[in-house]
Each structure stands twice: as C-alpha cells, then as structure tokens.
C-alpha positions in Angstrom: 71.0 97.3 129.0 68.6 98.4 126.3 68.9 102.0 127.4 73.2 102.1 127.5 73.1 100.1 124.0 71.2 103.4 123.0 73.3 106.2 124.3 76.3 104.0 123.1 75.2 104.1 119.5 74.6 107.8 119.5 78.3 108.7 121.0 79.7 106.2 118.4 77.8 108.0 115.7 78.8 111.3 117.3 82.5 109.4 116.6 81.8 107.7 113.1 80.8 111.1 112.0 83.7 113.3 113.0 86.2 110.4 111.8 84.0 110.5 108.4 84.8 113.8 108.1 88.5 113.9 109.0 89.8 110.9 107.0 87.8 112.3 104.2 89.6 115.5 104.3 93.1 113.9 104.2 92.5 111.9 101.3 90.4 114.4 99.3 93.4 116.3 97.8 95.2 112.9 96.4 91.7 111.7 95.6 91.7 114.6 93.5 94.0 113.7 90.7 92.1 111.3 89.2 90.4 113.7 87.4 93.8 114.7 85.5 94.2 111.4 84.4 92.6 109.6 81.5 90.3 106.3 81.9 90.8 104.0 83.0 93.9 105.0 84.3 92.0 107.4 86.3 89.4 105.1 88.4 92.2 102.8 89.2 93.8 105.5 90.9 91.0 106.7 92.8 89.5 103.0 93.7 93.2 102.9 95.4 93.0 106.1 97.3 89.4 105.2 98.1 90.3 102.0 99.4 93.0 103.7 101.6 90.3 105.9 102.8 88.3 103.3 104.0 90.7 101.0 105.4 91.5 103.8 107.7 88.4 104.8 108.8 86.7 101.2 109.3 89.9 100.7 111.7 89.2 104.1 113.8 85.1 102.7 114.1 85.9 99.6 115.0 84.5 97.8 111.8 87.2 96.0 110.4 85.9 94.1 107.3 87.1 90.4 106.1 86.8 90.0 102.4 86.2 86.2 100.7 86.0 85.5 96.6 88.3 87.3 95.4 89.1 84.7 93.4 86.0 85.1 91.4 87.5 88.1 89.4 89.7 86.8 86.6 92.3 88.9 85.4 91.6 90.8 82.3 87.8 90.6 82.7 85.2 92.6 83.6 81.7 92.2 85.4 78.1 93.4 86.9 78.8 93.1 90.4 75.2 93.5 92.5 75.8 94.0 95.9 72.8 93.3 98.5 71.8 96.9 100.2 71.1 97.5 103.9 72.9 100.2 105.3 74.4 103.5 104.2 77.4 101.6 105.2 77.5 99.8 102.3 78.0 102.5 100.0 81.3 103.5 101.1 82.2 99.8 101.4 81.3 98.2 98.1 83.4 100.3 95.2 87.0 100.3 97.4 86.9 96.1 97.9 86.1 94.8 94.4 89.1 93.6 92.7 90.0 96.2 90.3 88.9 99.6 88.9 84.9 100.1 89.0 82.3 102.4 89.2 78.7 102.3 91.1 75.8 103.6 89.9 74.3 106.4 92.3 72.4 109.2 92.9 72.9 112.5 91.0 71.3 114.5 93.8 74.3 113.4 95.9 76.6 115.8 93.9 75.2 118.7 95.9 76.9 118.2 98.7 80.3 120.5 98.7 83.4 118.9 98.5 82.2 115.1 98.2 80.5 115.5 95.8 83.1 115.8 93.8 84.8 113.0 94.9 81.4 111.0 94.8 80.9 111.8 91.2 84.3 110.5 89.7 83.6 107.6 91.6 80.0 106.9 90.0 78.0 106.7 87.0 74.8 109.5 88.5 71.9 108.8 87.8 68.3 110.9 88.2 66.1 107.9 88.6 62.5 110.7 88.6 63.8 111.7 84.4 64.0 108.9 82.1 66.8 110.9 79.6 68.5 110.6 82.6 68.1 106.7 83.0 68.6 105.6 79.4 72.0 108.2 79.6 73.5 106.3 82.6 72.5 103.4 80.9 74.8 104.0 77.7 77.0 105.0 80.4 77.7 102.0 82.6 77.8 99.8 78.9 80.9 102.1 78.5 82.5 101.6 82.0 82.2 97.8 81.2 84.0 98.8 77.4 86.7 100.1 79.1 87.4 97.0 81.6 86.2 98.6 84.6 83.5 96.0 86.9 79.9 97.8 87.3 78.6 98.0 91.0 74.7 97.5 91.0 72.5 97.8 94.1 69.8 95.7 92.2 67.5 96.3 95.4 67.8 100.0 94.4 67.1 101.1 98.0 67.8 99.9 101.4 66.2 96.8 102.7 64.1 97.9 105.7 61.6 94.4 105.3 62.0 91.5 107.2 63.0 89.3 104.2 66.8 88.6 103.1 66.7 90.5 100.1 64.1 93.0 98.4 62.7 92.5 95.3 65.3 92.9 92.0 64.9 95.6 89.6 65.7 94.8 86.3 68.8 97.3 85.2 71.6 95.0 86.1 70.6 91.8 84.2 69.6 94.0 81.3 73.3 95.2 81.0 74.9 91.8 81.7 73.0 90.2 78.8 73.4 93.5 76.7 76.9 93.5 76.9 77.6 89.8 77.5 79.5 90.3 80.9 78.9 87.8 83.7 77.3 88.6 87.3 79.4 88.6 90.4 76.6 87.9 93.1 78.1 90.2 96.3 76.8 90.0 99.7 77.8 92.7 102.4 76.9 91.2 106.4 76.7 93.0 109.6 76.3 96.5 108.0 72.3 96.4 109.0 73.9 95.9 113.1 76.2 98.5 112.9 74.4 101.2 110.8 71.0 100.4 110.9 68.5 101.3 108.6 65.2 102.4 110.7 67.5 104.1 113.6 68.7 107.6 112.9 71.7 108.6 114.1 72.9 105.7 115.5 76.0 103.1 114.8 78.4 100.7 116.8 81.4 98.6 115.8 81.0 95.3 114.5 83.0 93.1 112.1 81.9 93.3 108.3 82.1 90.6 106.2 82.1 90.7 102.2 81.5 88.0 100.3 82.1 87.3 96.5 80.1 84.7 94.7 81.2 82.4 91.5 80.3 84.7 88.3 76.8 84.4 86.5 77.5 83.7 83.0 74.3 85.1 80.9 74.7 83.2 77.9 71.7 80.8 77.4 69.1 82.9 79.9 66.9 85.9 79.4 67.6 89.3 81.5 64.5 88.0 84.0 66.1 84.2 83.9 69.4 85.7 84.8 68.1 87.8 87.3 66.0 85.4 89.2 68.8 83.1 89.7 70.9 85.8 91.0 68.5 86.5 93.2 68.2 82.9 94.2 71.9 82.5 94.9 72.0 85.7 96.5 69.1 85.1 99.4 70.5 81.5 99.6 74.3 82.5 100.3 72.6 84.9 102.8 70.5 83.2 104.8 73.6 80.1 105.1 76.1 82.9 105.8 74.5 85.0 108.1 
C-alpha cells in the first residue's frame, strides 16, 4: 500500500505541476494590471485575481480549502497576520484568503524566476534576509503596507517546519511591527498542507482538504514585542494541537 501511495504522489505532482503552470498562465496577463494602478487600489486588485487563481487550481488538485474567522477582520482595519509554515503550499494559499488587500513578506531571490517573478513581487514586500540594508528596508516597508490599510502576512517561523513539534520557534520581526505600529495580531493557522505537500518528500503531493483558520486579534497595547509574541505563539500551538 506504501509503495502505490508513492507512485500516486509522484503522478499527482507530475499533475499539480502542469496545472501550476497552466492556471498561472491564464491569469498572468490580468494579474498584470495591478502594476498600472496606484496603491492600494492596486493589491486589491491583484489579491482578487490571485484568489481566482487559486480557487481554480486547488479545485483541479483536489485540495479544496474551508476558511473559518473571517469575522476576526473588522472593516476599516488593518493587521499582522502570522500564518504557521509547513509546506510550499502555504505560500500560494495564505495572501489570496485574508480578508482584504495584503502583502507577504518573501524572498527577493524568488524574483529570478521569469514570468512569476513578476507577479510574486507585486504581491510581496522582498526581502534578502543574508544583507541587513536589506532587512531594515523591508522593514520600513511592511510599516508602510500597514499605513496604507493593507494586512501584513508574516511567516514568524521564517522557514518550513520540518520538527516534530507544532510550531517552530518565533522570530521576532512580526511582534516588532505590531507594537511599532500599534496594529493587532491575527493568529492564522493553515492544516493538512504538511499531508498534501510535504516538507521532507521531494516531488511528491496528493489531494487533501485544507483548512484555514483565523484566530481573535492580539491587541499589543499593554505587552512588550517578546510578551506579545509568546502569547501568539501560545495561542497558535494551542489552537493547533485542538484543531488538528
């Protein structure tokens, strides 16, 4: 049974690949336009085309996704949104299903790769995390992205989670900006994406339903950066481990 799971997840790959692809090209010309609109006019356009994208493709993979919380965004607001991170799957996932225009922070080395890269890059706030002008520039970014009433998608994990526990260990960037700026925490948790795209298997994915889950907001007021971070992180792997 072992062995067919195997050869199952590569052919589905094979699939999730050349659908990737395909979808991407349809919506890469109307994604396209964003960039000759302003802000935030702009990423409210692209986070619509986006989520199109995705809808479509989760449906042709066999991953439809169920989204709970949305509740948690009040209208006319804007927050740090910190998504757990287990799978390349949640990249394309996370920015299309918040409520409302938002940008992620991601990798500038991303931006390479032809065509998506430029649709990556309208999407994001890049980062080079190896030059620290780089950092403190993204930095000053994202506060602006918030300025403009756009949410903030943080991966606070900063990579994938390939332990055994819940959730890795926090970095400190996304509780630094909420109690910069003064704009709560929506605690997000993304579920099945470790099945379906795993992390320590290359080339390998199967359907499964994804589930996306949107926490009450964190209000920093009253609590230090680290204070506000550990109980994000404390909500987080609690929600997790009751939800799985």
């Amino acid at each position: 049974m072992k062995f067919f799971r195997e050869i199952a997840g590569r052919i589905w790959a094979v699939w999730g690949l050349i659908s990737f692809a395909a979808t991407f090209l349809l919506i890469f010309l109307p994604s396209m336009i964003a960039y000759l609109l302003p802000e935030p006019k702009a990423t409210h356009y692209f986070i619509r085309v986006a989520k199109v994208w995705m809808d479509l493709w989760l449906l042709l993979v066999g991953c439809p996704v169920k989204v709970t919380g949305k509740e948690n965004f009040q209208k006319g607001k804007s927050y740090v949104v910190t998504y757990n991170h287990n799978s390349f799957l949640d990249v394309p996932l996370s920015c299309p299903y918040i409520p409302g225009g938002n940008k992620t922070i991601a990798k500038k080395s991303f931006v390479k790769v032809p065509l998506f890269g430029w649709f990556y890059a309208k999407g994001s706030v890049l980062v080079d995390r190896n030059d620290e002008r780089s950092r403190r520039k993204s930095y000053d970014e994202m506060k602006a992205v918030l300025a403009k009433g756009l949410h903030m998608c943080i991966y606070p994990e900063g990579t994938r989670n390939r332990t055994g526990e819940p959730l890795k260990k926090f970095y400190d960037g996304a509780f630094r900006l909420a109690k910069d700026t003064g704009h709560s925490v929506v605690p997000a948790l993304i579920f099945n994406t470790k099945k379906a795209l795993p992390a320590d298997k290359p080339f390998f994915f199967l359907p499964y339903r994804l589930k996306m889950h949107y926490l009450p907001p964190v209000d920093p007021a009253g609590l230090t950066a680290e204070e506000l971070k550990e109980k994000v992180f404390r909500q987080m792997k609690e929600y997790y481990l009751g939800n799985q």
